[in-house]
Backbone as CSV, one residue per row, in Angstrom:
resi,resn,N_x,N_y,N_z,CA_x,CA_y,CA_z,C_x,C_y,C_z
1,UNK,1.879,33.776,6.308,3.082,33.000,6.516,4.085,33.371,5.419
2,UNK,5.409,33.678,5.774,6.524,34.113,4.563,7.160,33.050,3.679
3,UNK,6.758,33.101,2.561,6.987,32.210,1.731,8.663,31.700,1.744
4,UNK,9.413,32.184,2.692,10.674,31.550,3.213,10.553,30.478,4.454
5,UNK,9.691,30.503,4.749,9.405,29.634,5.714,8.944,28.237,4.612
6,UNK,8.296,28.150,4.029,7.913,27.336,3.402,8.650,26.682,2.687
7,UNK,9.639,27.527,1.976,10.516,27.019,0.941,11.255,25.904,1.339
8,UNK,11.317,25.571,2.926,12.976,24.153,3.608,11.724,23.478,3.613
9,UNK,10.713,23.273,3.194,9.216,22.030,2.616,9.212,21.633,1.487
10,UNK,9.924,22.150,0.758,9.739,22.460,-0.686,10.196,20.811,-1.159
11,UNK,10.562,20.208,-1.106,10.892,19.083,-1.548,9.463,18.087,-0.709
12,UNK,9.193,18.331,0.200,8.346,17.449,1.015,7.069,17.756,0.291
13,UNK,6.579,19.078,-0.066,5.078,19.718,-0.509,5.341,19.268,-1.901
14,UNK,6.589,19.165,-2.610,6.617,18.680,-3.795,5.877,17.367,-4.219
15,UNK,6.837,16.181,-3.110,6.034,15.118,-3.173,4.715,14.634,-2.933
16,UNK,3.845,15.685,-2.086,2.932,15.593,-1.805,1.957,16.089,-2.398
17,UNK,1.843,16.824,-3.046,1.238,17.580,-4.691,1.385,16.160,-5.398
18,UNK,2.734,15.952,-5.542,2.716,14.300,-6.572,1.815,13.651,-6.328
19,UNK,1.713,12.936,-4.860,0.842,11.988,-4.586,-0.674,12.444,-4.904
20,UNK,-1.128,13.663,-4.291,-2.514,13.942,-4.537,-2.749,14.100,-6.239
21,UNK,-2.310,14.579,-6.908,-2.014,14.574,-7.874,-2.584,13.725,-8.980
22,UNK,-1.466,12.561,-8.251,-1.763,10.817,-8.920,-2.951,9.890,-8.915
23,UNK,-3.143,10.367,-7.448,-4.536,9.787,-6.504,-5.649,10.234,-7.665
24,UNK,-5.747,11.612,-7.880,-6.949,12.277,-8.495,-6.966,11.631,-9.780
25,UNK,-5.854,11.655,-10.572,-5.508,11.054,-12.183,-6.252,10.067,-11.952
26,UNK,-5.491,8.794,-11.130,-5.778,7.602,-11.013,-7.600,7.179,-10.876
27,UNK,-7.848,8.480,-9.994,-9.412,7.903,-10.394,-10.444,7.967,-11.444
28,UNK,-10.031,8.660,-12.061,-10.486,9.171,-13.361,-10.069,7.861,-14.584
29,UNK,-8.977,7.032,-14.279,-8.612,5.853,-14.583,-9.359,4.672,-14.376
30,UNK,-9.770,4.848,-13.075,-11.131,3.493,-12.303,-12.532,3.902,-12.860
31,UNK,-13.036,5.231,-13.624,-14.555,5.589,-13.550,-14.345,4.575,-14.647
32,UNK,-12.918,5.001,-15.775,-13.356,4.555,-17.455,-13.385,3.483,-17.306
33,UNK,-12.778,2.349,-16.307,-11.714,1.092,-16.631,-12.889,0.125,-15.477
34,UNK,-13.388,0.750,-14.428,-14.384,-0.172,-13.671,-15.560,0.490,-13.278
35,UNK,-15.915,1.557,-13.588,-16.770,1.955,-13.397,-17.417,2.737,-11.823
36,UNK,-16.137,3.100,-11.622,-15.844,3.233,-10.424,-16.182,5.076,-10.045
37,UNK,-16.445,5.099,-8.566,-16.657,6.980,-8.326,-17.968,7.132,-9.075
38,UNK,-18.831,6.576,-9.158,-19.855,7.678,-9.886,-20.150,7.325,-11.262
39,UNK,-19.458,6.285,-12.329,-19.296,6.517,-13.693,-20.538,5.448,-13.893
40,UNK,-21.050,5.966,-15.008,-22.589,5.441,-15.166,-22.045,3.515,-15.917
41,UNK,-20.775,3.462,-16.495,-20.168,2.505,-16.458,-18.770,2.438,-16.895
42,UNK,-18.364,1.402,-17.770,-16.862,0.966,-18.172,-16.565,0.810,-19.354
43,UNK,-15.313,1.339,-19.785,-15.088,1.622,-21.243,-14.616,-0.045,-21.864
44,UNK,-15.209,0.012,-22.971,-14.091,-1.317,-23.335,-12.606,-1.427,-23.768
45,UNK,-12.032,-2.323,-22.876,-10.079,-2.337,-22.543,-10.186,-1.841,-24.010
46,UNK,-10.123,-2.149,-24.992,-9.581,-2.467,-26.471,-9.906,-1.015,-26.943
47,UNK,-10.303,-0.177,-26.366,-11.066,1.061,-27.263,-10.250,2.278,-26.439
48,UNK,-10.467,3.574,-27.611,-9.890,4.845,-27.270,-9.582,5.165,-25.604
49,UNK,-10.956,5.079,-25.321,-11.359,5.190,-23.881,-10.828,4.445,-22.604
50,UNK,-10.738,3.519,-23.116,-10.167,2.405,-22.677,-8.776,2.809,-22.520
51,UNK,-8.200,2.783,-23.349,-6.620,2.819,-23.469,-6.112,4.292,-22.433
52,UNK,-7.169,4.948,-22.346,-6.936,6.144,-21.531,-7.118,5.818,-20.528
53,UNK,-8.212,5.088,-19.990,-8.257,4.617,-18.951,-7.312,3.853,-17.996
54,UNK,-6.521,3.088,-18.816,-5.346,2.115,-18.721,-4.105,3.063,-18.268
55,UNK,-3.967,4.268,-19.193,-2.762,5.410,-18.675,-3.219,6.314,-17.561
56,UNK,-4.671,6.598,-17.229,-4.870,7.074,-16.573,-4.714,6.462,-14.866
57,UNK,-5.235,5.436,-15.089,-5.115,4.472,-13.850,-3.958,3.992,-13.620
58,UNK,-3.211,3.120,-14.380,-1.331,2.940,-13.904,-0.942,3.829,-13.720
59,UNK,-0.852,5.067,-14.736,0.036,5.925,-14.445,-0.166,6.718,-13.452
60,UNK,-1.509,7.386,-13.062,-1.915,7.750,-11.593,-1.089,7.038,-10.504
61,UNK,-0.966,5.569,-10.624,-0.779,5.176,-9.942,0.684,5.259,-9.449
62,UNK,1.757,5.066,-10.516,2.973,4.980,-10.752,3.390,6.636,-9.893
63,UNK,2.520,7.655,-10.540,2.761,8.916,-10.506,2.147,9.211,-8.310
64,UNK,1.671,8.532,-8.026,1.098,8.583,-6.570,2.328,8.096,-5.839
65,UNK,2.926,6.642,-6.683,4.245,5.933,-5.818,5.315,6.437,-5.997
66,UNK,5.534,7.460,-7.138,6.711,8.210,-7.541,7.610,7.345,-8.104
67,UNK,7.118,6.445,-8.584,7.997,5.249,-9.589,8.390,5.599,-11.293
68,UNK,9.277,5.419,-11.463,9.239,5.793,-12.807,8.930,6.926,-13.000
69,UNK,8.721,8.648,-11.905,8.198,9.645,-12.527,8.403,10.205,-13.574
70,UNK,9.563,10.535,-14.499,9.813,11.357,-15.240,9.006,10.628,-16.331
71,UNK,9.560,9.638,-17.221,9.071,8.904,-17.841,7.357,8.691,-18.157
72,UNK,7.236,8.470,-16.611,5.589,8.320,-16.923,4.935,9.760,-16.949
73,UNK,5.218,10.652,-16.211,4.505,12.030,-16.460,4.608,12.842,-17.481
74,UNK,5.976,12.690,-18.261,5.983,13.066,-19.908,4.639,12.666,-20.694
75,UNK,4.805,11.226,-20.262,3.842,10.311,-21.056,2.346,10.696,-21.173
76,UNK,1.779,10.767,-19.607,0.715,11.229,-19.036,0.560,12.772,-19.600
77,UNK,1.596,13.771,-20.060,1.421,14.864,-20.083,0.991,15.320,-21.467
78,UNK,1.637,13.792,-22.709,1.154,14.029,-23.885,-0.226,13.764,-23.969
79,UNK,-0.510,12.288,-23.080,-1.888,11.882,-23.405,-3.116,13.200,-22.879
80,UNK,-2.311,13.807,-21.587,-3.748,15.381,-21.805,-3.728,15.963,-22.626
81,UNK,-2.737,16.683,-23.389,-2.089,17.178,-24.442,-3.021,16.929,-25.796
82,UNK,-2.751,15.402,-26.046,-3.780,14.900,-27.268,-5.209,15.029,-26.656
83,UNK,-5.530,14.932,-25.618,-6.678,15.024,-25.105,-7.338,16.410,-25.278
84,UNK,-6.768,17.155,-24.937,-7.066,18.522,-25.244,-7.732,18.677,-26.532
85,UNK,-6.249,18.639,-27.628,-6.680,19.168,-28.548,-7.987,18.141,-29.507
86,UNK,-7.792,17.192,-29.105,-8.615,16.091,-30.009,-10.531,15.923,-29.495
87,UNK,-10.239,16.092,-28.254,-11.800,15.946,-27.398,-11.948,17.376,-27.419
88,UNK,-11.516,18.454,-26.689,-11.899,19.296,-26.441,-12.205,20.670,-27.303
89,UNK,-11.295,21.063,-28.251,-11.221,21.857,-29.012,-11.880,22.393,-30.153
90,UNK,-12.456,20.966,-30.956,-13.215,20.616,-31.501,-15.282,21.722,-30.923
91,UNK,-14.992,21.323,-29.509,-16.073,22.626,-28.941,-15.753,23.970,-28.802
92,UNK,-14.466,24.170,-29.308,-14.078,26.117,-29.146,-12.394,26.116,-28.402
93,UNK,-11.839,26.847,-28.466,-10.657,27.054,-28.377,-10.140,26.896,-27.258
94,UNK,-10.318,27.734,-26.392,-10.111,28.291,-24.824,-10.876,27.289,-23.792
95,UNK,-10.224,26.593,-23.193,-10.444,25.819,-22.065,-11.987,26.400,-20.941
96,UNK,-11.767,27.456,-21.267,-13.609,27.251,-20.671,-14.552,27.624,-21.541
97,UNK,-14.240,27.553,-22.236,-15.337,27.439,-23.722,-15.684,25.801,-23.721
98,UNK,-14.640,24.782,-23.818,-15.010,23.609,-24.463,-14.951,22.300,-23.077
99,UNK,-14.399,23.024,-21.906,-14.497,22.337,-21.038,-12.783,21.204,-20.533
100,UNK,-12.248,21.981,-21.070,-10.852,21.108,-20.863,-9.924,22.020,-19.949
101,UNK,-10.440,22.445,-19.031,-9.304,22.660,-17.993,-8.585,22.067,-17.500
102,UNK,-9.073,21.023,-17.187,-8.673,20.359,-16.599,-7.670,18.561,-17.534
103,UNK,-7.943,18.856,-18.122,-7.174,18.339,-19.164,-5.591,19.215,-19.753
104,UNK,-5.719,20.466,-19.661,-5.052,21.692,-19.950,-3.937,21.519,-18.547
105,UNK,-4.690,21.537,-17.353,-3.901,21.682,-16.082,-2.854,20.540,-15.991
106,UNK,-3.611,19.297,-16.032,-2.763,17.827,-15.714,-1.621,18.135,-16.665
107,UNK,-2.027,18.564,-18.033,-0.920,18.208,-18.860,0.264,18.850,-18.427
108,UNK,0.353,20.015,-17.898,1.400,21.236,-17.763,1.733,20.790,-16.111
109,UNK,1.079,20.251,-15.481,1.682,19.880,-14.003,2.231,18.698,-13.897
110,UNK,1.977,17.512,-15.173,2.609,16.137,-15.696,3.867,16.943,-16.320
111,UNK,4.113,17.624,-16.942,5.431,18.199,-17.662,6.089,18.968,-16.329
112,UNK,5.816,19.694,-15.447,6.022,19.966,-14.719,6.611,18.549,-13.589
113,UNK,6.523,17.455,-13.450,6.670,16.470,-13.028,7.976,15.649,-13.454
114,UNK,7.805,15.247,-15.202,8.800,15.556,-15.683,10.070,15.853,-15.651
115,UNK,9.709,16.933,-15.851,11.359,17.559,-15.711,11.655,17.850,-14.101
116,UNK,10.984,17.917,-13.528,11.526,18.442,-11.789,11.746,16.937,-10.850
117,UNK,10.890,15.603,-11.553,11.268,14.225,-10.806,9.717,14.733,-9.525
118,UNK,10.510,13.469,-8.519,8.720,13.241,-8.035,9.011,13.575,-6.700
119,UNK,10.132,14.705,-6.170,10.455,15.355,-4.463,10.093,13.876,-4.119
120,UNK,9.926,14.272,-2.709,10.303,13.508,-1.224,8.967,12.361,-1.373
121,UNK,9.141,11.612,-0.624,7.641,9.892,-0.599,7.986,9.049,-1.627
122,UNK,9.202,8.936,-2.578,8.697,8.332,-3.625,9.989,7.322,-3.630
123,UNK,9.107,6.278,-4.276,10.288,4.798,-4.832,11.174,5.703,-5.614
124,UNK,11.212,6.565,-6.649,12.407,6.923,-6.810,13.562,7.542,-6.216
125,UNK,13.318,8.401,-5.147,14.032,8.668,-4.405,14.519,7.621,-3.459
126,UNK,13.463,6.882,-2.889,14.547,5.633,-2.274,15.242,4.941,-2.857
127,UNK,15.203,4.307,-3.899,15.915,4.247,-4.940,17.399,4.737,-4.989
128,UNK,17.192,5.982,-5.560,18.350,6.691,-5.614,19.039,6.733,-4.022
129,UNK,18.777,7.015,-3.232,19.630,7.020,-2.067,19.942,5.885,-1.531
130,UNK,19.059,4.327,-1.809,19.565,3.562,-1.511,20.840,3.241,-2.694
131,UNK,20.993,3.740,-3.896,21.857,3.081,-4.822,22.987,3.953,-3.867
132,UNK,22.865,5.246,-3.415,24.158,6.265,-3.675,24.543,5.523,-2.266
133,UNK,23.698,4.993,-0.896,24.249,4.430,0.153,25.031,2.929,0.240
134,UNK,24.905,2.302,-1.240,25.348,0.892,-1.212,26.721,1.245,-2.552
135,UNK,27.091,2.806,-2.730,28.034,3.071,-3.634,28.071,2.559,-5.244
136,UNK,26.941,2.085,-5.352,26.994,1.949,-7.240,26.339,3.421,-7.607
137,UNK,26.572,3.389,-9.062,26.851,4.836,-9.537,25.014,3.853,-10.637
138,UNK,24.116,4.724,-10.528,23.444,5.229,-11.293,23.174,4.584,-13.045
């Protein structure tokens, strides 16, 4: 298929990367926070783990509804970021040495989020088009 064909999607596949995206974050949010998917249990709210759990799960969530994207996926993009270097690195440098690919990936597709906003499905975009259809400015 010619990647010109694809491109008049490009706002629609955008948002939809977002959502799956968020979905995946977000559960990784429920293993720490309820013990949820598989997780042998639950972190306590008040602790490291915890608190990741808390960004992982809202903000998954936020980042699935396209609410607040920029904001929250910066956010989300430092916490892989520190995640990386603080959990992972510590076992060897390079992401498949110590096991943080995936910590490595979120962060750069959360910055990627960021700065590009959250395409087509999202409260922010309705948002915005409902502000620009009722004529207040932003």
């Amino acid at each position: 298929m010619p990647v010109g064909l694809l491109k008049q999607y490009q706002a629609e596949i955008h948002g939809l990367v977002r959502i799956v995206v968020g979905f995946l974050f977000m559960t990784h949010g429920g293993q720490k926070l309820f013990g949820w998917f598989g997780a042998e249990s639950s972190a306590q709210l008040m602790s490291e783990f915890g608190l990741a759990g808390v960004l992982e799960f809202f903000g998954g969530l936020m980042i699935m509804l396209g609410w607040l994207t920029g904001p929250v996926a910066f956010v989300l993009a430092g916490q892989m970021a520190v995640a990386y270097f603080w959990k992972h690195v510590p076992r060897g440098f390079w992401p498949w040495q110590n096991g943080g690919e995936l910590a490595v990936l979120y962060s750069w597709v959360f910055l990627f989020f960021a700065t590009l906003g959250s395409g087509s499905f999202s409260i922010d975009t309705w948002l915005a088009k409902r502000k620009s259809d009722t004529g207040t400015t932003p």
